[in-house]
C-alpha positions as CSV (number, residue, x, y, z in Angstrom):
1,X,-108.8,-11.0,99.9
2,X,-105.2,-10.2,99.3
3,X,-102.6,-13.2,100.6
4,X,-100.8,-10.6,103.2
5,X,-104.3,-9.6,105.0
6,X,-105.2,-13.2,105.0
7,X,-102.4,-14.1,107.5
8,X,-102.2,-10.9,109.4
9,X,-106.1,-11.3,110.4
10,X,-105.1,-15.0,111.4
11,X,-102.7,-14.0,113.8
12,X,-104.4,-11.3,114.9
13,X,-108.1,-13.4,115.4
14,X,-106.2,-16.4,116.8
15,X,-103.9,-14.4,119.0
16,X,-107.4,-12.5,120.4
17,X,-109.3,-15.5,120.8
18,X,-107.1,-16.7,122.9
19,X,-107.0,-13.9,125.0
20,X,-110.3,-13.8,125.3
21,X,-110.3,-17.4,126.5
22,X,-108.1,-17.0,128.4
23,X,-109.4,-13.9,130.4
24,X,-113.3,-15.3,130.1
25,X,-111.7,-18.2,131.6
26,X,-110.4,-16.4,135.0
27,X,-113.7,-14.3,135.4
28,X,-116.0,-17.0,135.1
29,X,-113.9,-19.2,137.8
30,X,-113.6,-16.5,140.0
31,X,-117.3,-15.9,139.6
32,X,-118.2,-19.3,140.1
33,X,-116.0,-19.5,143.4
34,X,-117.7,-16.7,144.6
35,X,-121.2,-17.6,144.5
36,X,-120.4,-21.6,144.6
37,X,-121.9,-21.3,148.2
38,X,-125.4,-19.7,147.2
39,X,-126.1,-22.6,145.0
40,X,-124.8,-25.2,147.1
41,X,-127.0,-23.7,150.4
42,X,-130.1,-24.0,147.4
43,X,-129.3,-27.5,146.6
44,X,-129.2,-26.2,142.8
45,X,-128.9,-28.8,140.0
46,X,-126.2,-29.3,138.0
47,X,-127.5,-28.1,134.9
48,X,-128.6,-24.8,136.7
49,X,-125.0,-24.7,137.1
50,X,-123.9,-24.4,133.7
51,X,-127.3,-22.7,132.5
52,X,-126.0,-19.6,135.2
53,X,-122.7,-19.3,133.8
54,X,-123.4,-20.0,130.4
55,X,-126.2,-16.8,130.6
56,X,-123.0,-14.7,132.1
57,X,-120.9,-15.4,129.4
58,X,-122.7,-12.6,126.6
59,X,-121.6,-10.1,129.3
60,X,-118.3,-11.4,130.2
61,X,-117.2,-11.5,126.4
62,X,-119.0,-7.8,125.7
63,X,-116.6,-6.4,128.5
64,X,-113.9,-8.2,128.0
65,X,-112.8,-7.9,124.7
66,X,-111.4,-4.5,123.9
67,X,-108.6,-5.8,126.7
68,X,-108.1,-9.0,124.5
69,X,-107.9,-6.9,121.3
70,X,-105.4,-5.3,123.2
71,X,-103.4,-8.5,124.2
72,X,-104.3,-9.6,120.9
73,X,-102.9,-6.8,118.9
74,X,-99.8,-6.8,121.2
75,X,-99.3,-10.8,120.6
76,X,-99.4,-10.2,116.9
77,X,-97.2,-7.1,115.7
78,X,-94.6,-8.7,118.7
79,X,-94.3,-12.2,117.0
80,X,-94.0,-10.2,113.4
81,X,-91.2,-8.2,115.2
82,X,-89.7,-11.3,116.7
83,X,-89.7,-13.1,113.7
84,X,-88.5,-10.3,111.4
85,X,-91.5,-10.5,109.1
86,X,-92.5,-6.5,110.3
87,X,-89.2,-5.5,108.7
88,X,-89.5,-7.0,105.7
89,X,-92.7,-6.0,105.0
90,X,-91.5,-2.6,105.8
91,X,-87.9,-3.0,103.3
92,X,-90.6,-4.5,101.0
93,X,-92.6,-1.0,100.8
94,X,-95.7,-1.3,102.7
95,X,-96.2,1.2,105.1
96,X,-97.5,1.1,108.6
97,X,-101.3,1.7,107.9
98,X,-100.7,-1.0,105.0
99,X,-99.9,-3.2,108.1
100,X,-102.0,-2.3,110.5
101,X,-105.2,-1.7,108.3
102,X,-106.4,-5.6,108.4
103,X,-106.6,-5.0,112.5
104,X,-108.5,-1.9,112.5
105,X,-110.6,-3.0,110.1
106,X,-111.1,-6.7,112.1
107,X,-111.5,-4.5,115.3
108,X,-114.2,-2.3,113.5
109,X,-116.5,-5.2,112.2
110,X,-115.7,-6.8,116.1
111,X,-116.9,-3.5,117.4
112,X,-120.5,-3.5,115.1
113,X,-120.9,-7.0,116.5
114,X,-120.4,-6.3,120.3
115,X,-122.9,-3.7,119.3
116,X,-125.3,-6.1,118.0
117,X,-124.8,-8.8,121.1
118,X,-125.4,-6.1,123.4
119,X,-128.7,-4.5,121.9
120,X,-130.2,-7.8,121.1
121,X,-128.3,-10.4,123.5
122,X,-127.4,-8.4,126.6
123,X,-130.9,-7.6,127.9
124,X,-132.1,-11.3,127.3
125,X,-128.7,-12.8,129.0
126,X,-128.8,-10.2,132.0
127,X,-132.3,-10.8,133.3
128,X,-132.3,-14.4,132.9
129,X,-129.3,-14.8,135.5
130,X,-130.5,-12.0,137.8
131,X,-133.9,-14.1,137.8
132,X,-131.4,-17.3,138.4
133,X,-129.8,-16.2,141.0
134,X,-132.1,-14.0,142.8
135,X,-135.4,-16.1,142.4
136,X,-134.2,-19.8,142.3
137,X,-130.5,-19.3,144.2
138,X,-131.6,-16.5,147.3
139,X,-135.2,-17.3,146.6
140,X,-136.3,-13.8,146.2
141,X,-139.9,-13.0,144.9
142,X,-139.8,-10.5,141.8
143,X,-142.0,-7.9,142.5
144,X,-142.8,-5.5,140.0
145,X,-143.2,-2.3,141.4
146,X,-142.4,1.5,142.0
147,X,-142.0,3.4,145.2
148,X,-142.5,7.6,145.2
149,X,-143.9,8.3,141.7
150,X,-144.3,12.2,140.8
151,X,-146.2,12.9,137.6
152,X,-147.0,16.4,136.4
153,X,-150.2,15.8,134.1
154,X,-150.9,19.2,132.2
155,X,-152.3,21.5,135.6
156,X,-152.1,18.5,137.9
157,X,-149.0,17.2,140.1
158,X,-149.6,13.3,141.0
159,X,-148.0,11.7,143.9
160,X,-148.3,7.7,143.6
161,X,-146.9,6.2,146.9
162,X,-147.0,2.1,145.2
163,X,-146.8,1.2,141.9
164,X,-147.8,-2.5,141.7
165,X,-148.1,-2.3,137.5
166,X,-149.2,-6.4,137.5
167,X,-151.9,-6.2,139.8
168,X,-153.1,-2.8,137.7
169,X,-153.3,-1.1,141.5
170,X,-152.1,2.0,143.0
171,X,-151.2,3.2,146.4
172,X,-151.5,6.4,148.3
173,X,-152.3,8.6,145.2
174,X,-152.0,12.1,146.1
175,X,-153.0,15.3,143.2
176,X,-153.0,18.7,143.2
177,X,-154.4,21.1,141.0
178,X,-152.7,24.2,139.6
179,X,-154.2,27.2,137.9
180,X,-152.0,29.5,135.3
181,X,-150.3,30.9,138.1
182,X,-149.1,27.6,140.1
183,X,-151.5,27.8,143.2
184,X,-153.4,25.0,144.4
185,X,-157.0,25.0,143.7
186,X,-157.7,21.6,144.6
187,X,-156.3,18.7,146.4
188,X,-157.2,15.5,146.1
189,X,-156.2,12.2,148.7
190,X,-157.4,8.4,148.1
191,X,-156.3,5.1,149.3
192,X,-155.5,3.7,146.0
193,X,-156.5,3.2,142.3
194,X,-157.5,0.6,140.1
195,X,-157.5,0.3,136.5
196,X,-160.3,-1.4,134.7
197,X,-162.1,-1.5,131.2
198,X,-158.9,0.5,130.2
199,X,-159.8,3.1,133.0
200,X,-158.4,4.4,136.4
201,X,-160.6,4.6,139.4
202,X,-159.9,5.9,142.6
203,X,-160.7,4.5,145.8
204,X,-162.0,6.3,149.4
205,X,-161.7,9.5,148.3
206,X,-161.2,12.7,149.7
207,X,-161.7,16.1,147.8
208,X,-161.1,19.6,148.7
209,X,-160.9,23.0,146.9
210,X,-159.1,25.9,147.7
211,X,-159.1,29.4,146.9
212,X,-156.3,30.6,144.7
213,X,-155.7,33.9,146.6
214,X,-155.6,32.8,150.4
215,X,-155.2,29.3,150.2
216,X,-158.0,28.8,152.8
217,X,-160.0,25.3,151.8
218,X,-163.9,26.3,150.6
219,X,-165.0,22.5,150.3
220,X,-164.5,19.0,151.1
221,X,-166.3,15.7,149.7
222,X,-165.6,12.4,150.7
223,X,-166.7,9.5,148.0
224,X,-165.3,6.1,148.1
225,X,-165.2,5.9,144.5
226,X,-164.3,8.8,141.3
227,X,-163.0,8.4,137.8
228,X,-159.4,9.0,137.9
229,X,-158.5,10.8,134.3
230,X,-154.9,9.3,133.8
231,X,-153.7,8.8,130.2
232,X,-151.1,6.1,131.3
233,X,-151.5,2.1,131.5
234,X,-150.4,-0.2,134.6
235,X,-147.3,-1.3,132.2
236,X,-146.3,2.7,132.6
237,X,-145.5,2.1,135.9
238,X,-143.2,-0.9,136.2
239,X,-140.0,-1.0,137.8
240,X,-137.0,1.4,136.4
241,X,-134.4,-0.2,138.9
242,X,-132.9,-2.5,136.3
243,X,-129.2,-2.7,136.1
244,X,-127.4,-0.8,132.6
245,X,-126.9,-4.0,130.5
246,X,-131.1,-5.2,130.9
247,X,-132.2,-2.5,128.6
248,X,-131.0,-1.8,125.1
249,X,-130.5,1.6,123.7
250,X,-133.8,1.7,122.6
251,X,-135.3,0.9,125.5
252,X,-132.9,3.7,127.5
253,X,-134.1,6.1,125.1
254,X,-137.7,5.4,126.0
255,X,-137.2,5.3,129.1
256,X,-135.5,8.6,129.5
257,X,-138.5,10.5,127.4
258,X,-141.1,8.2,130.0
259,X,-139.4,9.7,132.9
260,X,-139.1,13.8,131.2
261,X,-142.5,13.1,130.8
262,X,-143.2,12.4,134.3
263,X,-141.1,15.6,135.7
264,X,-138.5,12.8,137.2
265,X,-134.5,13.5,136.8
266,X,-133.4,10.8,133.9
267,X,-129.6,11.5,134.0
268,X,-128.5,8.3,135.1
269,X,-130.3,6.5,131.9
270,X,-129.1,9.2,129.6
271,X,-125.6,8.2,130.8
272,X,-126.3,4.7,130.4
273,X,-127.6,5.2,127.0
274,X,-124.9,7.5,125.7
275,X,-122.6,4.6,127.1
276,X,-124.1,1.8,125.2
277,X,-122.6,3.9,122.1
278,X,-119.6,4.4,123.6
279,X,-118.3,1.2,125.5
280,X,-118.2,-0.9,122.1
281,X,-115.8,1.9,120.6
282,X,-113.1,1.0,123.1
283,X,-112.0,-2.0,120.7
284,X,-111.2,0.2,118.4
285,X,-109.4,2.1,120.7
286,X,-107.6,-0.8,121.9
287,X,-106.0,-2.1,118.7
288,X,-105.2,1.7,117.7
289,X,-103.4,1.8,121.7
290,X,-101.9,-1.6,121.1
291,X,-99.8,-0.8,118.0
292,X,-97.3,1.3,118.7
293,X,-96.9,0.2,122.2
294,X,-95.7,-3.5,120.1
295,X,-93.2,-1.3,117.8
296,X,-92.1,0.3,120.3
297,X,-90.8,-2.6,122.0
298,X,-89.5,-4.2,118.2
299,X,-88.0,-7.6,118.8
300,X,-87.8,-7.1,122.4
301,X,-91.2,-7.6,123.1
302,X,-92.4,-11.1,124.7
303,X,-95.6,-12.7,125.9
304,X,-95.2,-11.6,129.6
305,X,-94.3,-8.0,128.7
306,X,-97.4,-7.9,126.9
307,X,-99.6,-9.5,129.8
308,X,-98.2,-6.4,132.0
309,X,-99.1,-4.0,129.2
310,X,-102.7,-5.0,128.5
311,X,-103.7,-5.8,131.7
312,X,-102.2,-2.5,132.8
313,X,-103.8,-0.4,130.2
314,X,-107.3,-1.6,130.4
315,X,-107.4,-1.1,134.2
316,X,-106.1,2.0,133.6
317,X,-109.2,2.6,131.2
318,X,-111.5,1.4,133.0
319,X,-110.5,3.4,136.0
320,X,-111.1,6.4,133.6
321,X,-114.0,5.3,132.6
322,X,-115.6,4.6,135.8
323,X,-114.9,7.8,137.5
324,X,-116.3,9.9,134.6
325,X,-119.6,7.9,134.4
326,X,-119.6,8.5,138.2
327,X,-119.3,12.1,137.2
328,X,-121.8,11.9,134.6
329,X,-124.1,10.5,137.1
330,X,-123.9,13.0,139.7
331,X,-124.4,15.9,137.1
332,X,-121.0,17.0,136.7
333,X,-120.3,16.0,133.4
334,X,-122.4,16.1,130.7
335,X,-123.6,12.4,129.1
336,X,-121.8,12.7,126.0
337,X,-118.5,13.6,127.8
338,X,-118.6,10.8,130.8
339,X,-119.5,8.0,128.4
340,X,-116.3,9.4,125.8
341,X,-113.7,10.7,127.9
342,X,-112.1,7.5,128.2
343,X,-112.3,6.8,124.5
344,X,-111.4,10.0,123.3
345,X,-108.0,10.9,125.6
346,X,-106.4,7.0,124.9
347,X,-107.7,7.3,121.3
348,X,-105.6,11.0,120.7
349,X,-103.1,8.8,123.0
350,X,-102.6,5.9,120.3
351,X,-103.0,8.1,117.6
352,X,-100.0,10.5,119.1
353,X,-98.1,7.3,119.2
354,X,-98.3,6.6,116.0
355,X,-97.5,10.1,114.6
356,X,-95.4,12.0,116.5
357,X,-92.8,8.8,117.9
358,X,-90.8,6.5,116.1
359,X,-92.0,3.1,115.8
């Protein structure tokens, strides 16, 4: 590794590390004064303490970063300014992407691992404090299970009232049957369903048929048991309400086909899973932002300007970012466009910098 990108990545990593401390630092005591009074009223351990906080962290560092790359990138090209060594690397040749290049490329292999953490750490890190604080702080039962299912199953709409996947039971399971032209032929009501010997069975059941061309009911059977042909397993049915950061992309993925599959609307998990693409590309983003904000301020720029700048820019992004993956989850935007709006106007931003303005 050349001599030059040796101490520019220096600065740079020690500059961003300390941001990130820094920044980690303030969440995690604000967090821990907020919910000091849930473990205290649990008379929680001490070590259950540190286990909660330490389980935050993966998250805290994952959304965090891209504003201490920021701060980081800011801190660096300044103290070169400040110190002169910017100009003579310039008098000495080497042009701005020369400089520059050793960030970008730091802030790409940061970005693969923020990746990384956050398909193979995040989901682990997430449910483990959720389960802390929920279970063993506000001593909530975790209960696995699914209010209002619709399935469409080739002819037949399925209307599951309970869900409980871990017991292998269901509720208030409602079908219909549809012939090539979408009328009800048949209806069929029953208490519940249980799966057993890898099959469904329905309970007290009720069965009527209908005549395609009035709609008038020609029979009705009662039985308080009938085979219940449904392809799908109890572990089909657990419970999709888990926040963004517990599933990894993979998981969104499936997750979205599962519920296309059952006729439900998957939008909000496509959005979540286009933004698992998109949120670790905002450190690249960051640094490119970062750059010519620092040269445009040359020797003028100081530690507290920077501060302001940073902190200023990344709630600006954020902002951004927040109300387009509201829009996205409404329906308003498409996936693809709430999850890169932010990334795409303040990368053109940085990159218009850098261009078209002296620095």
């Amino acid at each position: 590794m050349h001599l030059l990108t040796r101490y520019l990545l220096s600065i740079f990593l020690r500059n961003t590390l300390l941001a990130l401390a820094t920044f980690s630092g303030i969440y995690v005591l604000i967090d821990f004064f907020e919910k000091v009074d849930d473990f205290i009223a649990a008379g929680a351990p001490v070590t259950l303490y540190f286990s909660f906080f330490l389980g935050t962290l993966p998250l805290i560092v994952v959304q965090l970063t891209p504003l201490a790359l920021l701060m980081g990138t800011f801190m660096t090209i300044g103290s070169l300014s400040r110190s002169g060594e910017l100009t003579a690397m310039r008098a000495g040749g080497l042009s701005l992407l020369r400089i520059t290049r050793p960030l970008l490329l730091a802030a790409f292999f940061i970005t693969a691992l923020i990746i990384l953490t956050q398909e193979m750490v995040l989901p682990l890190s997430t449910r483990f404090t959720r389960e802390v604080f929920d279970q063993r702080i506000r001593g909530k039962q975790q209960l696995q299970t699914r209010d209002q299912v619709w399935l469409r199953v080739d002819n037949r709409i399925i209307h599951v009232g309970q869900a409980l996947p871990e017991k292998g039971e269901l509720r208030q399971v409602t079908y219909f049957t549809l012939d090539s032209q979408f009328r009800v032929t048949g209806r069929v009501d029953a208490t519940g369903a249980n799966f057993r010997d890898n099959a469904w069975s329905l309970q007290n059941v009720t069965d009527r048929s209908f005549d395609p061309q009035t709609g008038e009911m020609t029979s009705s059977n009662n039985a308080k048991q009938a085979p219940f042909a449904l392809s799908k397993t109890p572990d089909d049915f657990h419970s999709t309400d888990l926040r963004q950061w517990e599933l990894n992309f993979y998981d969104l993925r499936r997750l979205v086909r599962q519920l296309q599959r059952e006729g439900s609307d998957p939008t909000r998990y496509r959005v979540d899973m286009h933004a698992h693409l998109a949120a670790p590309f905002a450190c690249l983003v960051m640094v490119l932002l970062g750059i010519p904000f620092a040269l445009q301020r040359g020797r003028n720029s100081s530690l507290a300007v920077g501060i302001v700048i940073s902190i200023a820019t990344g709630v600006t992004y954020f902002i951004l970012h927040s109300i387009t993956m509201a829009f996205g989850y409404s329906g308003i935007l498409p996936p693809f466009a709430a999850t890169w709006s932010a990334n795409i106007l303040f990368g053109l931003t940085g990159l218009w910098f850098v261009l078209f303005r002296k620095v």
